[in-house]
C-alpha positions in Angstrom: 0.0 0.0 0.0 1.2 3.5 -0.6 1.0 5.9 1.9 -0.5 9.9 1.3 2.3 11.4 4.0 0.6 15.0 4.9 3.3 17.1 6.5 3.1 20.4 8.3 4.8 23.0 11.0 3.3 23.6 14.4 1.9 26.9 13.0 1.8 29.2 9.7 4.9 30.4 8.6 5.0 33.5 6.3 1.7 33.3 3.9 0.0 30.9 3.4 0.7 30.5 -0.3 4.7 30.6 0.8 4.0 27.9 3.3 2.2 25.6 1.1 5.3 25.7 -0.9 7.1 23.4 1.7 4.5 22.2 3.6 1.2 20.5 2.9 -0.5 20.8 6.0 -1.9 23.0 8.4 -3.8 23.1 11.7 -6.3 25.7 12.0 -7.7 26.5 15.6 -11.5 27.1 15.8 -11.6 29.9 18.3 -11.7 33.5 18.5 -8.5 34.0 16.8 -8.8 32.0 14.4 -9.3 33.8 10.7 -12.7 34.6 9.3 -14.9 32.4 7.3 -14.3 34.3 3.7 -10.4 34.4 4.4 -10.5 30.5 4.8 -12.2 30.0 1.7 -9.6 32.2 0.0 -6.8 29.9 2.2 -8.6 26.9 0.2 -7.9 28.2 -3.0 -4.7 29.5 -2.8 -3.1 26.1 -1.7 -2.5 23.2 -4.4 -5.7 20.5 -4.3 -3.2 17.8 -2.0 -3.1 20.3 0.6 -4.7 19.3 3.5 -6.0 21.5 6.3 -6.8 20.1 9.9 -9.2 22.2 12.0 -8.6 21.8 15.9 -11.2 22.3 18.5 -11.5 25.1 21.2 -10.9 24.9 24.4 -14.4 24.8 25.2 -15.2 22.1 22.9 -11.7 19.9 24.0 -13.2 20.2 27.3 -16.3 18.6 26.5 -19.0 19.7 28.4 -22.0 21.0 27.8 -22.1 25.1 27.8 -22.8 28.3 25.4 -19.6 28.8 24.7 -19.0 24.8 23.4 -22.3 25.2 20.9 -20.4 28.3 19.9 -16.9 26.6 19.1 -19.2 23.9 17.6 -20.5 25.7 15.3 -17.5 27.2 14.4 -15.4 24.5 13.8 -18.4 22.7 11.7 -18.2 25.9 9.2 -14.1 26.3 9.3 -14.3 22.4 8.3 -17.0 23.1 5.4 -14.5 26.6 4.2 -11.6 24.7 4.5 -12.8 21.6 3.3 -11.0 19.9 5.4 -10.5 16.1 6.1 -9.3 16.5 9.7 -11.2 17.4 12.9 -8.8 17.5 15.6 -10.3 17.0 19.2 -7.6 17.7 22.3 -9.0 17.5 25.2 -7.4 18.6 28.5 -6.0 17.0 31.6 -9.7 17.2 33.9 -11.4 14.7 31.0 -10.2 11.3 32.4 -11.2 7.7 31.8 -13.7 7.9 33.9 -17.4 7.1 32.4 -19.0 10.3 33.1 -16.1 11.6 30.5 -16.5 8.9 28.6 -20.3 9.5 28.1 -19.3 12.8 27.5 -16.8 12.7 24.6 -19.3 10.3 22.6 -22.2 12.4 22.6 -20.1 15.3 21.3 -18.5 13.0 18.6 -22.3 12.1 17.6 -22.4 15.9 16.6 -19.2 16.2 14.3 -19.4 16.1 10.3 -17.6 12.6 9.1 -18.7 12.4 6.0 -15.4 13.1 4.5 -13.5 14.3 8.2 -11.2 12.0 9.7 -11.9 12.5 13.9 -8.9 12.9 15.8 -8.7 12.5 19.4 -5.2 13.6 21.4 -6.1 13.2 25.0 -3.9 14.7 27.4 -3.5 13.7 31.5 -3.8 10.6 32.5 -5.2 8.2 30.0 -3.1 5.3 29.3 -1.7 4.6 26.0 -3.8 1.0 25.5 -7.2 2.8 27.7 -6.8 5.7 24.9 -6.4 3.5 21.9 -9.1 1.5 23.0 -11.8 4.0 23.3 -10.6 5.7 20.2 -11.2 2.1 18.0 -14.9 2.1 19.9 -15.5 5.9 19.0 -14.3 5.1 15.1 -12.1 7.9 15.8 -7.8 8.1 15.1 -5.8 8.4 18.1 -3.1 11.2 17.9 0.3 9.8 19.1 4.3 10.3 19.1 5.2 7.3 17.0 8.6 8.0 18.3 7.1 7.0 22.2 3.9 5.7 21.4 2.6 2.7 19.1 0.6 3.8 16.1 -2.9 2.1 16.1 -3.7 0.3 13.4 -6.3 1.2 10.5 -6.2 3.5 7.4 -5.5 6.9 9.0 -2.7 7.9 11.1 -2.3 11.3 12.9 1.2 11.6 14.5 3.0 14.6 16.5 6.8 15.2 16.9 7.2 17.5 19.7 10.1 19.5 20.7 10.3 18.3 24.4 13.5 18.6 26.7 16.7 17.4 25.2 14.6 16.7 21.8 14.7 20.0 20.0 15.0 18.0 16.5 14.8 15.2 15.0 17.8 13.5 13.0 17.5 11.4 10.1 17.6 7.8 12.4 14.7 8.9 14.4 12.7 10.1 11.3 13.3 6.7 9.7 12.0 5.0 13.2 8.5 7.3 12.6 8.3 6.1 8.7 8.1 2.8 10.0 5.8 3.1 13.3 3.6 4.6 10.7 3.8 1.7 8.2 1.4 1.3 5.0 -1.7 3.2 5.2 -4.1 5.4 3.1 -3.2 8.9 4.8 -0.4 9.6 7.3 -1.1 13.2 9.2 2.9 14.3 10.6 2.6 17.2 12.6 7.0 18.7 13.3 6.6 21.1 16.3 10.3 21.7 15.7 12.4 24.7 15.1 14.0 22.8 12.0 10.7 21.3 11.1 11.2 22.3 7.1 14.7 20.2 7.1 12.7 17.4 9.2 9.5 17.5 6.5 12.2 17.0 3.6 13.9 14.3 5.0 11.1 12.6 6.7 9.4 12.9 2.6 12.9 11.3 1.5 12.3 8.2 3.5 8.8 7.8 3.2 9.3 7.5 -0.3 12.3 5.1 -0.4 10.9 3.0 2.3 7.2 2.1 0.9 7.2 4.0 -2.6 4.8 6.8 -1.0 4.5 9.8 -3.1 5.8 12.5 -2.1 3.6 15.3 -1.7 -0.3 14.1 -0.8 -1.9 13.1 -4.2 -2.5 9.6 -5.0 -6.1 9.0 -5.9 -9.3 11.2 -5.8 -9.8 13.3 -2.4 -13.4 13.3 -1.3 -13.4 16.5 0.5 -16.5 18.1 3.0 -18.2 20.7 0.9 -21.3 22.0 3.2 -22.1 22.1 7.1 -23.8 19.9 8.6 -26.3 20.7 10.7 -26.1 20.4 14.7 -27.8 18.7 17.0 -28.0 20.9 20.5 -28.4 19.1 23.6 -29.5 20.5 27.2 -26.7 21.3 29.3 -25.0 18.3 31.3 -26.0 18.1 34.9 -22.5 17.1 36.6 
């Protein structure tokens, strides 16, 4: 199987038609500072068709539970997706949502009210969910578990959505680690690499070099006809949670 290997930086650099030069994705945050609805149409067409963009939740909505200001990112994020037409829907959700069931409960009902027609769901819990607990829930949700392949075992199944940090004495990544990453990933239809690096356009190239000479994966996205979200959905609003 080929992989689609979607690379980006923690954060646009320069323009946006610059950065698509050397990158070919981008996480967009759905919150107040996030750009308006026209100029993410206009970020849609000014980046090649493979580029992918990957819209990531509020801090409201991560925290999933029921308020104003969660319907609002909601919404939000539901019409970034449709401007951006994008495949990815990232969900981070902070250290006070545990395993427990009440967050549990929690996390599914809000996943019933995301667009996945053509949007991957991706889940990066933080705190203290276990690696195997996490993976778990994720496979029952039908959602993709963010990891670090570089600490972390990829889950198996056509997607994979994978973050390099820059944490303590790793500030970069050199070419042996990058090659561990290309294989933790494996064959799959789309593989979503997120550097958080400094030297994360050197990293993309060389992570791009060994993709492609370990599994034949081209290079840049592409491969085969992108179904892409085109309209919002509409939302389903629930009564506030009683805790």
């Amino acid at each position: 199987m080929s992989t689609r290997y979607h690379i980006g930086a923690k954060s646009l650099r320069g323009g946006i038609p610059a950065y698509s030069k050397r990158f070919d994705l981008l996480e967009v945050h759905a919150d107040p500072t996030s750009p308006s609805i026209a100029a993410l149409r206009r970020w849609r067409k000014a980046v090649p068709p493979h580029f992918e963009f990957c819209v990531v939740a509020g801090k409201h909505l991560g925290a999933v539970k029921e308020s104003p200001e969660l319907v609002r990112e909601l919404e939000l994020a539901i019409e970034m997706i449709a401007a951006l037409q994008a495949r990815c829907f990232l969900l981070p959700t902070p250290v006070e949502v545990t395993p427990s069931s009440l967050w549990r409960e929690r996390i599914a009902r809000l996943l019933e009210r995301l667009p996945r027609d053509a949007t991957s769901v991706i889940w990066e819990p933080r705190g203290v969910w276990e690696h195997e607990t996490a993976a778990a829930a994720a496979k029952k949700w039908g959602v993709v578990l963010s990891v670090d392949p570089v600490r972390e075992t990829v889950p198996p199944g056509p997607v994979a959505y994978a973050r390099l940090r820059a944490l303590g004495e790793t500030q970069s990544y050199g070419e042996s680690a990058l090659a561990r990453v290309v294989s933790a990933i494996g064959p799959r239809r789309d593989a979503y690499v997120v550097l958080e690096t400094a030297s994360a356009l050197a990293e993309c190239k060389t992570l791009r070099r060994l993709a492609a000479r370990g599994d034949g994966a081209v290079e840049r996205g592409g491969g085969g006809r992108v179904v892409r979200p085109r309209t919002v959905t509409t939302m389903k609003v629930r009564d506030d949670e009683q805790e």
